[in-house]
Steps between C-alpha positions, in 0.01 A plus 500: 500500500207654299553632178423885484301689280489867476135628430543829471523780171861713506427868555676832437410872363400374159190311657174613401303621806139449576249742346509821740777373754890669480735323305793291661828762480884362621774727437863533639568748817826344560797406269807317574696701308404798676362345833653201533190305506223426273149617657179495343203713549131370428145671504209276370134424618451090672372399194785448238596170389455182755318629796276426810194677545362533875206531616546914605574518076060529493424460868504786742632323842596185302807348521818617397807308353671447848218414624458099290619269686734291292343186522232611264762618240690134504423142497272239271305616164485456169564688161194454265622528161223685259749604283234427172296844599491724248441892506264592730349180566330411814588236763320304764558318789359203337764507217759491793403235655466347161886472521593478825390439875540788715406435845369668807796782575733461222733763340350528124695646222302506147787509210247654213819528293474921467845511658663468132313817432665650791736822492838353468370164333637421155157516364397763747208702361389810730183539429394141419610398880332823702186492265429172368571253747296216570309517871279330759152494498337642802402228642830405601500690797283300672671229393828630668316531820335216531848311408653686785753653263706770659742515248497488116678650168486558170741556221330849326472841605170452741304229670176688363365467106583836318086515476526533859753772499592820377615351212152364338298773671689875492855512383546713293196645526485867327826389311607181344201338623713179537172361721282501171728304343485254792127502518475471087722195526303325823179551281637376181615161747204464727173599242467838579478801701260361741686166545750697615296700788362091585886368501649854707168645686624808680532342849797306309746789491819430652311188692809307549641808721164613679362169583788302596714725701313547812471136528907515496480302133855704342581443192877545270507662147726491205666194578724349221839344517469145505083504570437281159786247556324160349616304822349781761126475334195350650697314797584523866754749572613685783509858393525844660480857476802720704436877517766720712351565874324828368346645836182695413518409121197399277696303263868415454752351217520189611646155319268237419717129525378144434684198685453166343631166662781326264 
């Protein structure tokens, strides 16, 4: 039997939520003192702690949750472990591949380490994991694609940079101007303000979502749980990614799982 390792970050309503999106509420419509049963009510947006997105999350007629067929979401991949990045830094398919193999249609989770900033972490820090993590370079899109990839993860709040999100371009815009501070720090890292525009040109913004999901490339965020585990890193695994049969839905709660062979 396999040993199991749960991938996934906990989740209730003290969760931060994604910039703009509803917050994740549970409450009690049912008591078993008064009822006789304990029932629980919940109203949230898809993307709350470990979830799926689809394809229909940024593509009009793209597919929805019910719609991936589960042989993409289970079988043969490999963690790569690039736990080292710091704050904002920028990764590469080249420093992947650096540490592990990933082949032609494996399932590819990236453990940058930013789960231990995570909500309910013991060194959870909000605002250091939804606008400060680490991200891809652009160029890993292709990368994906040409690898065949249809599934992959990460363990922070987005597949995309915060330079290519609201995060490092408008929030806060008008108010606490959090995207200045962003922007101030990326300049300070990369030598300046037009370093920046080189590294994240605009055609960058959100590219992990726009590029990759009409070629059916889907992708899970805020993993956590047992991601970093020293024997799960830059090896063969067999890992997967179960959301609940959502019909229609853009993105579900799902729970990220490695298998290894003991």
């Amino acid at each position: 039997m396999p040993k199991i390792y749960d991938l996934s970050q906990p989740l209730n309503a003290d969760c931060s939520f994604w910039p703009f999106y509803p917050p994740f509420e549970a409450k009690y419509f049912k008591r078993k003192s008064e009822h006789g049963v304990n029932a629980q009510y919940i109203q949230t947006s898809n993307h709350m702690g470990t979830h799926l997105d689809a394809p229909r999350h940024f593509v009009t007629n793209g597919k929805t949750i019910d719609q991936l067929p589960l042989e993409w979401l289970y079988g043969p991949g490999v963690i790569a472990d690039l736990s080292d990045l710091k704050e904002l830094d920028v990764f590469t398919p080249q420093m992947i591949e650096e540490r592990v193999e990933v082949r032609d249609g494996d399932i590819l989770f990236i453990n940058t380490g930013w789960h231990k900033y995570s909500f309910l972490a013991p060194d959870g820090d909000e605002e250091k994991y939804i606008q400060r993590h680490p991200g891809p370079h652009h160029s890993i899109c292709q990368w994906l694609l040409d690898k065949k990839i249809h599934l992959w993860g990460v363990d922070m709040i987005s597949t995309d940079h915060p330079m290519n999100l609201p995060i490092g371009r408008f929030l806060g815009r008008g108010g606490l101007e959090h995207w200045q501070k962003v922007r101030a720090q990326c300049e300070d890292k990369f030598g300046g303000s037009d370093k920046v525009d080189e590294l994240f040109p605009a055609e960058a913004y959100q590219l992990t979502h726009n590029a990759l999901f009409p070629h059916d490339c889907v992708h899970v965020e805020n993993m956590g749980g047992q991601i970093g585990a020293p024997e799960l890193q830059n090896r063969r695994l067999t890992l997967g990614a179960f959301p609940w049969l959502f019909k229609g839905g853009e993105a579900a709660f799902c729970r990220a799982v490695a298998f290894l062979d003991e």
